[in-house]
N, CA, C and O atoms as CSV, one atom per row, in Angstrom:
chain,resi,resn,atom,element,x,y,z
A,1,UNK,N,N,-12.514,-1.207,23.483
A,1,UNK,CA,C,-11.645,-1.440,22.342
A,1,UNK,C,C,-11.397,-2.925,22.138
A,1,UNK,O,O,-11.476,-3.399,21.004
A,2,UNK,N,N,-11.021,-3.878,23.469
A,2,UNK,CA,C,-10.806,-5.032,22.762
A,2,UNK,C,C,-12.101,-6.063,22.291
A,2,UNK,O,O,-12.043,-7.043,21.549
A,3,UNK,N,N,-13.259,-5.493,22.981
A,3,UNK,CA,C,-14.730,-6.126,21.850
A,3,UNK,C,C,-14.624,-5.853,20.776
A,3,UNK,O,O,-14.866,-6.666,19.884
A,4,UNK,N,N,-14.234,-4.638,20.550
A,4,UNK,CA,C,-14.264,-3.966,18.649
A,4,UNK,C,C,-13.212,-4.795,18.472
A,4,UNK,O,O,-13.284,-5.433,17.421
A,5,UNK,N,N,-12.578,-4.936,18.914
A,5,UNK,CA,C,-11.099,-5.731,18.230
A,5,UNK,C,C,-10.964,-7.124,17.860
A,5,UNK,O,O,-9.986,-7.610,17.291
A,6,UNK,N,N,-12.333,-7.919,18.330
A,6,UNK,CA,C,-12.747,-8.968,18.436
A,6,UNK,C,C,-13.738,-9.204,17.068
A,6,UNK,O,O,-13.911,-10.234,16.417
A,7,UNK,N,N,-14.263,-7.981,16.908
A,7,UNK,CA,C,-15.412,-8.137,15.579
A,7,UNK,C,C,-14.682,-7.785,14.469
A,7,UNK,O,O,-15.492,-7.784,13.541
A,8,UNK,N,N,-13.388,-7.430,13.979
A,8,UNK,CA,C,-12.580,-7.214,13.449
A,8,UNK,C,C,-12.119,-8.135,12.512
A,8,UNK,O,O,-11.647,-9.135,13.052
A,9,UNK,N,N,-12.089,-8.149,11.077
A,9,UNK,CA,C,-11.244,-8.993,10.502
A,9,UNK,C,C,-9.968,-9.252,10.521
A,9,UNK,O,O,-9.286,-8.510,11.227
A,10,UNK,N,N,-9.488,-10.020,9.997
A,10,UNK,CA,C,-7.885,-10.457,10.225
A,10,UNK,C,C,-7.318,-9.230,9.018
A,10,UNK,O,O,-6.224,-8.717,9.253
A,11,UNK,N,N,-8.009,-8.831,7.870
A,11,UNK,CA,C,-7.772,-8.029,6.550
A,11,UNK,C,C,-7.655,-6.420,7.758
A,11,UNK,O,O,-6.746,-5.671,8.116
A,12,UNK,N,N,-9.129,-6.535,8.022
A,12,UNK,CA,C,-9.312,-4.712,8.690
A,12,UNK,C,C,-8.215,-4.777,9.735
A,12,UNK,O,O,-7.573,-3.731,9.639
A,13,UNK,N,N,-7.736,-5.528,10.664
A,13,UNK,CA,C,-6.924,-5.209,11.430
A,13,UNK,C,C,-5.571,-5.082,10.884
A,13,UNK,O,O,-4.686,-4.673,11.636
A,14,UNK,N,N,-5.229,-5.461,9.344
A,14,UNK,CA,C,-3.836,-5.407,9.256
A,14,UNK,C,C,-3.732,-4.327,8.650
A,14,UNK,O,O,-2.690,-3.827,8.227
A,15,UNK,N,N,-4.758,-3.925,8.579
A,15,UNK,CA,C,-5.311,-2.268,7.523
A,15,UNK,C,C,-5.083,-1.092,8.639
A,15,UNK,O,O,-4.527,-0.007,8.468
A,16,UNK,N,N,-5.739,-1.677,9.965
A,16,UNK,CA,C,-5.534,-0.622,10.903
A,16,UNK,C,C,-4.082,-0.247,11.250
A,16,UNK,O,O,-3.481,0.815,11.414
A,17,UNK,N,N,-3.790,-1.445,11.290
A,17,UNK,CA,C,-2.089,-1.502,11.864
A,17,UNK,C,C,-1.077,-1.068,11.395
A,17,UNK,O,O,0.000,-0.877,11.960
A,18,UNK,N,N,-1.389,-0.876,10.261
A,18,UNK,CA,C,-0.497,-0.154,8.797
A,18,UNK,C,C,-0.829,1.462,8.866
A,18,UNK,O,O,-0.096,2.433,8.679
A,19,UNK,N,N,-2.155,1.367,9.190
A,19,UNK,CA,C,-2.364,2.991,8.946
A,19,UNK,C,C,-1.947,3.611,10.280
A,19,UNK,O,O,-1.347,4.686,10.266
A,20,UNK,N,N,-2.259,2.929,11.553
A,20,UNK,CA,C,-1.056,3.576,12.556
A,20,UNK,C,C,0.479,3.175,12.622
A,20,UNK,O,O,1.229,3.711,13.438
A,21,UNK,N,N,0.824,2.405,11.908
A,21,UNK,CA,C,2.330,2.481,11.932
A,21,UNK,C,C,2.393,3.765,10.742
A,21,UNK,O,O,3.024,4.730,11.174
A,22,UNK,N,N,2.037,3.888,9.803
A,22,UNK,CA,C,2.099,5.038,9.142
A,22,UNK,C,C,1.727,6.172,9.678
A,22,UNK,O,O,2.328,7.207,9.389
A,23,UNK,N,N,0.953,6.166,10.316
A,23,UNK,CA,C,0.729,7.510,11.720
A,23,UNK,C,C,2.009,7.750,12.516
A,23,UNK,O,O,2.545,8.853,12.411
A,24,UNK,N,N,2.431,7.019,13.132
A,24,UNK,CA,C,3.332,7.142,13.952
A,24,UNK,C,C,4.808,7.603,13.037
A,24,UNK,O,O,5.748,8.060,13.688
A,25,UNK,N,N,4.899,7.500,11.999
A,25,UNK,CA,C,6.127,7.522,11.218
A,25,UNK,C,C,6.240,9.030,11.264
A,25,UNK,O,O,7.151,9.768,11.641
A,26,UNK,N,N,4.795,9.309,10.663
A,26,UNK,CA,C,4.695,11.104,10.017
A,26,UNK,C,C,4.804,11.486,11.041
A,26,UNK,O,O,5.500,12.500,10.993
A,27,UNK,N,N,4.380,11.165,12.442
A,27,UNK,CA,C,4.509,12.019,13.670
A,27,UNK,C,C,5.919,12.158,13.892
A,27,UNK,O,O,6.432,13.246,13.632
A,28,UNK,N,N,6.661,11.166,14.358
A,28,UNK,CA,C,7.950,11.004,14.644
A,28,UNK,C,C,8.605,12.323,13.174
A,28,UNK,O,O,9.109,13.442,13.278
A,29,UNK,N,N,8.355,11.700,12.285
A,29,UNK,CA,C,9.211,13.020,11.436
A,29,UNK,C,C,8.815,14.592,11.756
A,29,UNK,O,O,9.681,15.464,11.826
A,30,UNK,N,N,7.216,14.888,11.967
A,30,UNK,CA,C,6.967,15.791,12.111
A,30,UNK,C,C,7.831,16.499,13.655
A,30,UNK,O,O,8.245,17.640,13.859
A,31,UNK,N,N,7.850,15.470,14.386
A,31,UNK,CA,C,8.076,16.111,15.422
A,31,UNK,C,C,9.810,16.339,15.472
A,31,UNK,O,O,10.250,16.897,16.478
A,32,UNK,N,N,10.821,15.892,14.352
A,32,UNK,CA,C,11.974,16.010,14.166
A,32,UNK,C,C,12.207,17.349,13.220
A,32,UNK,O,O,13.156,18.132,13.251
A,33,UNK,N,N,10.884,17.359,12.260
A,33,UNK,CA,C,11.183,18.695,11.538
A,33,UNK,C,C,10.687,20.259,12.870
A,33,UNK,O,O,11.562,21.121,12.949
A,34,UNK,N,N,9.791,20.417,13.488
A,34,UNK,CA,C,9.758,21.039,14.829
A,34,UNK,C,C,10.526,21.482,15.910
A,34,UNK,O,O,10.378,22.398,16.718
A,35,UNK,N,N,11.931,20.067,15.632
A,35,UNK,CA,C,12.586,20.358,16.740
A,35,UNK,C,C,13.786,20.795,15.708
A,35,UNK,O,O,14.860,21.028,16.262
A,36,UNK,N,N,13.756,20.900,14.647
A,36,UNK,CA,C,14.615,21.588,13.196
A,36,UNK,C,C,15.724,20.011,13.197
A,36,UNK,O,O,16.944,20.044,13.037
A,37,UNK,N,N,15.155,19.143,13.350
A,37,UNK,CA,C,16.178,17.776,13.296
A,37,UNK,C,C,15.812,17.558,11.926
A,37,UNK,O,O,14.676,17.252,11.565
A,38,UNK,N,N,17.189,17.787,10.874
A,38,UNK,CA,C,16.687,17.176,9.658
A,38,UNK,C,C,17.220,16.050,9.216
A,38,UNK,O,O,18.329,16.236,8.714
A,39,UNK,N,N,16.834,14.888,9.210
A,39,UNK,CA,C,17.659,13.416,8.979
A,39,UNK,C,C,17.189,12.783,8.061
A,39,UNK,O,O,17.854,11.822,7.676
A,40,UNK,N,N,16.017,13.050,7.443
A,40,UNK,CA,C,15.279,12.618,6.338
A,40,UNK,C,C,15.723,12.986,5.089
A,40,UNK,O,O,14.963,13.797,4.559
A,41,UNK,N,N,17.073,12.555,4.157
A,41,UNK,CA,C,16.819,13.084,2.467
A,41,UNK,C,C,16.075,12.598,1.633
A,41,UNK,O,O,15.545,11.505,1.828
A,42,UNK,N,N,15.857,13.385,0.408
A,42,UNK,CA,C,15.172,12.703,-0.406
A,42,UNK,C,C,15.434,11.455,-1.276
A,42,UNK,O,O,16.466,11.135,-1.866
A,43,UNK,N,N,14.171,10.797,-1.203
A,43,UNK,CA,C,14.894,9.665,-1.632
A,43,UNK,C,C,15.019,9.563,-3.035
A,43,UNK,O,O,14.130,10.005,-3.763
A,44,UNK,N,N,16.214,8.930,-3.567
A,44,UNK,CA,C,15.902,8.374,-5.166
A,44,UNK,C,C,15.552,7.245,-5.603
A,44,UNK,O,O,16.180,6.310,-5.107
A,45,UNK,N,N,14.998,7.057,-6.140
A,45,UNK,CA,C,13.905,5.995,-6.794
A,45,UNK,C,C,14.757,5.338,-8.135
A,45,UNK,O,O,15.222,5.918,-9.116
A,46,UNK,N,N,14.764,3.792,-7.740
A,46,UNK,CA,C,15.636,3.256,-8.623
A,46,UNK,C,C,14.927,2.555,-9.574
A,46,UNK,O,O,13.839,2.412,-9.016
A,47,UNK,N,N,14.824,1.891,-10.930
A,47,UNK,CA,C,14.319,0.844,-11.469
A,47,UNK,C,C,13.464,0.169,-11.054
A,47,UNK,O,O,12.272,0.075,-11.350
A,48,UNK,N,N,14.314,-0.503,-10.079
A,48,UNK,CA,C,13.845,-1.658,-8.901
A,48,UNK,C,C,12.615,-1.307,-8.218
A,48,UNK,O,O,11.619,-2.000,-8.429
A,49,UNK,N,N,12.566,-0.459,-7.539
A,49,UNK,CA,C,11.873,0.545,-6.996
A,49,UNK,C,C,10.674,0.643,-7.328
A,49,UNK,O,O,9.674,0.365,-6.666
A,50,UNK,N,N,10.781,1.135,-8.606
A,50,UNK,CA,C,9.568,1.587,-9.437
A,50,UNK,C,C,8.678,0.156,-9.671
A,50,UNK,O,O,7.504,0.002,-9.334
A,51,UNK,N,N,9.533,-0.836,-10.327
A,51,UNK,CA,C,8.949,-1.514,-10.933
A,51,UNK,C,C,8.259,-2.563,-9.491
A,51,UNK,O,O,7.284,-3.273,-9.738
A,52,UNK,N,N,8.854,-2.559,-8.070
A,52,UNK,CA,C,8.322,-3.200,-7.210
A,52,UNK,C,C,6.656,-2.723,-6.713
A,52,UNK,O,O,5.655,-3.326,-6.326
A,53,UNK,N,N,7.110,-1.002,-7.032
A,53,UNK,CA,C,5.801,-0.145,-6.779
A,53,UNK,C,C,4.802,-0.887,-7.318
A,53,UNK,O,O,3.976,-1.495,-6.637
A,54,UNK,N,N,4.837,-0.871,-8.637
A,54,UNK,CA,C,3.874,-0.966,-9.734
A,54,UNK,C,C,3.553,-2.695,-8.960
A,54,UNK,O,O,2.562,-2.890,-8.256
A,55,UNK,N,N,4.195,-3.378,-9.153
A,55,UNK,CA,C,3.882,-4.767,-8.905
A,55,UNK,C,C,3.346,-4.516,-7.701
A,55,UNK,O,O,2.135,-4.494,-7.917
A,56,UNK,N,N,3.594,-4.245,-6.169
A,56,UNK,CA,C,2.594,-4.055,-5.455
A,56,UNK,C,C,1.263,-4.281,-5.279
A,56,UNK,O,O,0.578,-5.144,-4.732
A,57,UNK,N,N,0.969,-2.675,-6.253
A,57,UNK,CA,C,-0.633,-2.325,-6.256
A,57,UNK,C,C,-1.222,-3.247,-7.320
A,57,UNK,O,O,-2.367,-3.598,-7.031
A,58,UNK,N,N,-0.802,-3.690,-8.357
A,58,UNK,CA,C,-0.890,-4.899,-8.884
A,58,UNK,C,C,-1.106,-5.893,-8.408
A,58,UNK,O,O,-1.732,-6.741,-9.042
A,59,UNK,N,N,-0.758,-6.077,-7.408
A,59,UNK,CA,C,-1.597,-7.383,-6.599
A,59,UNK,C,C,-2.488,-6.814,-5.338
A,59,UNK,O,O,-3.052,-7.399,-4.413
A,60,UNK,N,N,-2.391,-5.650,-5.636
A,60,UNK,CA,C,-3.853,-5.164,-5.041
A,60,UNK,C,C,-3.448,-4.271,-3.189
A,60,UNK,O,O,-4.244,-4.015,-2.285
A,61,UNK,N,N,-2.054,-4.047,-3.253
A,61,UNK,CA,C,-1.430,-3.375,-1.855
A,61,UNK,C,C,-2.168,-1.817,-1.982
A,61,UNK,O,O,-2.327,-1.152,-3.006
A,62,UNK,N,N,-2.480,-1.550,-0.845
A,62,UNK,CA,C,-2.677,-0.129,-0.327
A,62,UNK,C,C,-1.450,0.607,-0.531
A,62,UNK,O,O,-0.369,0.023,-0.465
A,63,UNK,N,N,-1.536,1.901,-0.784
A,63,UNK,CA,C,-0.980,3.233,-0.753
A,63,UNK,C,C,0.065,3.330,0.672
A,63,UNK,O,O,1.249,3.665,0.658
A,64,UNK,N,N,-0.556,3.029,1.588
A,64,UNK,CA,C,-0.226,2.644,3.053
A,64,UNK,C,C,0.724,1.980,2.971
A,64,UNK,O,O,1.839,2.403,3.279
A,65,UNK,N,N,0.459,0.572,2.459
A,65,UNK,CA,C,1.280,-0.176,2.508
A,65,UNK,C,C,2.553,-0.387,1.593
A,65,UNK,O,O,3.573,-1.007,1.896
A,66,UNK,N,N,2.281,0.238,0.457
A,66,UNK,CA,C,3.798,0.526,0.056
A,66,UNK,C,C,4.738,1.779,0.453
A,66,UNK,O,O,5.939,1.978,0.265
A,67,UNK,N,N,3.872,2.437,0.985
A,67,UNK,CA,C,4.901,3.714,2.131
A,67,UNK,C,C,5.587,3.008,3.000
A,67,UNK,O,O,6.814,3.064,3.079
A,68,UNK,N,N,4.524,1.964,4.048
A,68,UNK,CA,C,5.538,1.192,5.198
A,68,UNK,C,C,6.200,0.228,4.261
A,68,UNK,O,O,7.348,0.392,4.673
A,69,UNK,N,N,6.272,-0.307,3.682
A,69,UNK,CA,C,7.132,-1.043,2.847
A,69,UNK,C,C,8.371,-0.400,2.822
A,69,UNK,O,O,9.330,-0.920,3.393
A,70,UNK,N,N,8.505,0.952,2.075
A,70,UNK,CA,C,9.296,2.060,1.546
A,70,UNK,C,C,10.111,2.457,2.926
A,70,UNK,O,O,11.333,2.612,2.920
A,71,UNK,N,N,9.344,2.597,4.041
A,71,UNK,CA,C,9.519,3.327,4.835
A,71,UNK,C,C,9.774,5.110,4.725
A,71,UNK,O,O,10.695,5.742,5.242
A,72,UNK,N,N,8.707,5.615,3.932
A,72,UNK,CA,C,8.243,6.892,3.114
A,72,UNK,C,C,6.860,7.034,3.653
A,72,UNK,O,O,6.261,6.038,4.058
A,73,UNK,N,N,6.085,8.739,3.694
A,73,UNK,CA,C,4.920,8.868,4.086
A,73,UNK,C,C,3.969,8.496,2.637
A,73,UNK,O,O,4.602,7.986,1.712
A,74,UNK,N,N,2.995,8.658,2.504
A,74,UNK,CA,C,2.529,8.236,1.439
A,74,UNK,C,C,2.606,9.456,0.158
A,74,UNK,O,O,2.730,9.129,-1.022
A,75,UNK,N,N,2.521,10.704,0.554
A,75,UNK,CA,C,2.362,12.073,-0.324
A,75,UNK,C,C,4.004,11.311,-1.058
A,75,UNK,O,O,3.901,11.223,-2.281
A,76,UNK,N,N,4.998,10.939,-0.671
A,76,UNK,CA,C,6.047,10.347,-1.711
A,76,UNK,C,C,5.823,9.623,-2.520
A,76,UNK,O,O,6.525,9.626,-3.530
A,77,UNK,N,N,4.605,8.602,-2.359
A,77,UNK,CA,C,4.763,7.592,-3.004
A,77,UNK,C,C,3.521,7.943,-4.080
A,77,UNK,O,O,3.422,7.420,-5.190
A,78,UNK,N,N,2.402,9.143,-3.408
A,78,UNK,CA,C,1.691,9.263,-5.000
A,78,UNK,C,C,2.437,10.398,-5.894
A,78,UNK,O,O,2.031,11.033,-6.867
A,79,UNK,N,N,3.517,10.415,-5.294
A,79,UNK,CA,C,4.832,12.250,-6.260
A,79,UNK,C,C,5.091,11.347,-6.807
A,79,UNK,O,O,4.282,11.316,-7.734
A,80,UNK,N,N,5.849,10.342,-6.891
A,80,UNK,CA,C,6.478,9.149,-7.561
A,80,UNK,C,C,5.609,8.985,-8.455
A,80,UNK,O,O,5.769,9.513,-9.555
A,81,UNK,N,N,4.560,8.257,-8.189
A,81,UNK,CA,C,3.917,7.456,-9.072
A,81,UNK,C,C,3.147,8.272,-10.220
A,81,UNK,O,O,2.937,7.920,-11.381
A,82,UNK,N,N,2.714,9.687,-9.444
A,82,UNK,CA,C,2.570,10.977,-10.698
A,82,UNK,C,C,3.633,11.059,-11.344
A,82,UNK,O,O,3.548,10.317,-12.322
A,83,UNK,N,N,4.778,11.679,-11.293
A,83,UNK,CA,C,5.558,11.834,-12.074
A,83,UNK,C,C,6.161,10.699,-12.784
A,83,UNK,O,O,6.713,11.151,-13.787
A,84,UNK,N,N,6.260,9.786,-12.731
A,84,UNK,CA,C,6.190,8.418,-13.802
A,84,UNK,C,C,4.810,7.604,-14.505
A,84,UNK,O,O,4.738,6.645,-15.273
A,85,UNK,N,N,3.968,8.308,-13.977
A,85,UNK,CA,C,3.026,7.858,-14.893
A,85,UNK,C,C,2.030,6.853,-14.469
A,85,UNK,O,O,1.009,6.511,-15.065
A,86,UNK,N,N,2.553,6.389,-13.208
A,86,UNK,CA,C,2.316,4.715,-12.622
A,86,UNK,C,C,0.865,5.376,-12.077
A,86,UNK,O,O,0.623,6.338,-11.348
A,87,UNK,N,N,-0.066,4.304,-12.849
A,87,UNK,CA,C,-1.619,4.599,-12.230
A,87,UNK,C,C,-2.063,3.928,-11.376
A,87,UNK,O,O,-2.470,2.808,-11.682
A,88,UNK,N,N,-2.146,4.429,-9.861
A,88,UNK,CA,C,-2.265,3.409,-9.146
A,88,UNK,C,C,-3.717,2.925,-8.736
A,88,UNK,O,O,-3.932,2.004,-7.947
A,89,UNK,N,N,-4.758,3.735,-9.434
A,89,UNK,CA,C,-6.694,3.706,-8.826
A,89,UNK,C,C,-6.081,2.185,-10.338
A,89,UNK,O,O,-6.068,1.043,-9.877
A,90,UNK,N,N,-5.747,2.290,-11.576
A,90,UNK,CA,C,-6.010,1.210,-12.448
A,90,UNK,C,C,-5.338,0.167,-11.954
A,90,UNK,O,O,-5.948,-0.894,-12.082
A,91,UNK,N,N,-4.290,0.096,-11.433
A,91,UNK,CA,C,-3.687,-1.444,-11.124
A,91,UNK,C,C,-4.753,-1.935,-10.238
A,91,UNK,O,O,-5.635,-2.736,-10.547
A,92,UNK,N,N,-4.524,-1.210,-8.792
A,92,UNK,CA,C,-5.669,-1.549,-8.027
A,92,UNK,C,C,-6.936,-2.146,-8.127
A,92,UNK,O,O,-7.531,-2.971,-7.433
A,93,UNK,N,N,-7.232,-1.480,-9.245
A,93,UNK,CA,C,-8.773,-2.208,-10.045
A,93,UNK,C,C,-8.844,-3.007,-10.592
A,93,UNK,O,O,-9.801,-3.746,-10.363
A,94,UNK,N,N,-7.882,-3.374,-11.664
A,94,UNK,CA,C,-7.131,-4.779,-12.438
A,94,UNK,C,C,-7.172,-5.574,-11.234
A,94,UNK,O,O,-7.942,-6.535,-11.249
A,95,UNK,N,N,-6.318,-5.303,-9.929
A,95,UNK,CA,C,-5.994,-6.816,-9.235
A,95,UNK,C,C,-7.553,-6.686,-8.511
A,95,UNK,O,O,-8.264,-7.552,-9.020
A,96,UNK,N,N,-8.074,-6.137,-7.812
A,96,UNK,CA,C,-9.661,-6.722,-7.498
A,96,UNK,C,C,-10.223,-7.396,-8.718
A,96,UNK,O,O,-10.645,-8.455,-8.255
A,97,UNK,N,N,-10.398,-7.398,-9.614
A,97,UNK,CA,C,-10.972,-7.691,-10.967
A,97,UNK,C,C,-10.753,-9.377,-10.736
A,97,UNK,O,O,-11.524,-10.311,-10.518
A,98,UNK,N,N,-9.112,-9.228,-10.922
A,98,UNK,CA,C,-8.346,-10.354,-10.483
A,98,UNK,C,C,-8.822,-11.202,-9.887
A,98,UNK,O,O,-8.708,-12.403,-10.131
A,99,UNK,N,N,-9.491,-10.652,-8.928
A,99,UNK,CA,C,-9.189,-11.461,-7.531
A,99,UNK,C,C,-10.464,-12.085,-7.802
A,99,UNK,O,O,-10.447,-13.315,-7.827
A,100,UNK,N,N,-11.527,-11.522,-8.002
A,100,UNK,CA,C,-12.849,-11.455,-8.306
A,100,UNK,C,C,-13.026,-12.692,-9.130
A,100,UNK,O,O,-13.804,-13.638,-9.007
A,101,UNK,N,N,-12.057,-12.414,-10.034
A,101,UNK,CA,C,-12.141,-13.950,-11.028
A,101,UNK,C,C,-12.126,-15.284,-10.514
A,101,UNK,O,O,-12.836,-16.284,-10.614
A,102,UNK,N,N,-10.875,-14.894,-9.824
A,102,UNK,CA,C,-10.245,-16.371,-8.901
A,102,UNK,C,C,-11.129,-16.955,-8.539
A,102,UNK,O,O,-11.288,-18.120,-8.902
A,103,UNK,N,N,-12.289,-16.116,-7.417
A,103,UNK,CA,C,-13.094,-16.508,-6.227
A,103,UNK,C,C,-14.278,-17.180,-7.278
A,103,UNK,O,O,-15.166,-17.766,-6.659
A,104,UNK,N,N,-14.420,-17.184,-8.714
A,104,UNK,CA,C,-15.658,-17.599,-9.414
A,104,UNK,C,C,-14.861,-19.096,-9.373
A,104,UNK,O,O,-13.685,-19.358,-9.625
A,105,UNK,N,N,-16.104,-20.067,-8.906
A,105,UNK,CA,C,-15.917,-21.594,-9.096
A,105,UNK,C,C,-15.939,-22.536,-10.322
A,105,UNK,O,O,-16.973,-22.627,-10.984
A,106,UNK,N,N,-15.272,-22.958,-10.516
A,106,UNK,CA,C,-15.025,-23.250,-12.589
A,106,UNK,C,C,-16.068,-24.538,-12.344
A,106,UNK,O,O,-16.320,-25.379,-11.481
A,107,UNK,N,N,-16.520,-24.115,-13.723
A,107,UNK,CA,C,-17.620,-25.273,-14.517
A,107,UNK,C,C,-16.950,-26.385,-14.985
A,107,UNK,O,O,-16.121,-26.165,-15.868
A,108,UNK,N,N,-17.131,-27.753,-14.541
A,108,UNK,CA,C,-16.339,-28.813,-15.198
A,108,UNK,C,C,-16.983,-29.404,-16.626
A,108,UNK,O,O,-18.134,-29.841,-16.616
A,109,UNK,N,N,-16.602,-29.401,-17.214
A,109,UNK,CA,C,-17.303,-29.360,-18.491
A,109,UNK,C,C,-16.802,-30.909,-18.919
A,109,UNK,O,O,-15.597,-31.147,-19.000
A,110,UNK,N,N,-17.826,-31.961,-19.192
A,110,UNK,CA,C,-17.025,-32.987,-20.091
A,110,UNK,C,C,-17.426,-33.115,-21.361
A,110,UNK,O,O,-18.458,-32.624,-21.819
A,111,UNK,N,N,-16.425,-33.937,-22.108
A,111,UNK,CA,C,-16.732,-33.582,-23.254
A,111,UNK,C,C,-16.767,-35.312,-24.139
A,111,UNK,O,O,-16.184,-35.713,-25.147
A,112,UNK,N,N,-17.805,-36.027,-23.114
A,112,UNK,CA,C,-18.857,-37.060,-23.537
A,112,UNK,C,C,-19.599,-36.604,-24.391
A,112,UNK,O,O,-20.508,-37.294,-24.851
């Protein structure tokens, strides 16, 4: 593991790390709904909320990562974003697009 961990990007490892802290969340709840511990309500979703969502994946955040953000499993955060409408495959695609642009090196053009 720590050779693989070595060939690893600094991006894939913060990808991994997110998706087991998000592992570990659903477990921990799962294993509270099992033991009939219910401490989890539902949450309500404010303005703020919404509109942080949207900005997020707009700059191009994982699904993942606005759950650990939220501190929510992710099946909340695509109920949310269905039932308001918020498209999250199009933002996502907009900010790669984005990003894509950035990384093109501008032509200096004079105008001799």
């Amino acid at each position: 593991m720590q050779n693989a961990a070595k060939t690893l990007t600094r991006q894939q490892l913060e990808t991994l790390c997110s998706e087991q802290q998000n592992t570990i969340l659903m477990l921990r709840r799962k294993i509270s709904q099992l033991e009939g511990v219910t401490d989890t309500e539902r949450r309500r979703w404010s303005t703020k909320d919404l509109g942080l969502i949207t900005s997020m994946f707009a700059q191009g955040a994982s699904v993942s990562d606005v759950a650990l953000f939220f501190g929510v499993e992710m099946n909340a955060i695509y109920s949310i974003c269905q039932r308001k409408g918020i498209r999250i495959r199009t933002l996502q695609h907009r900010a790669r697009q984005n990003s894509q642009h950035d990384d093109v090196p501008l032509k200096l053009v004079s105008n001799v």
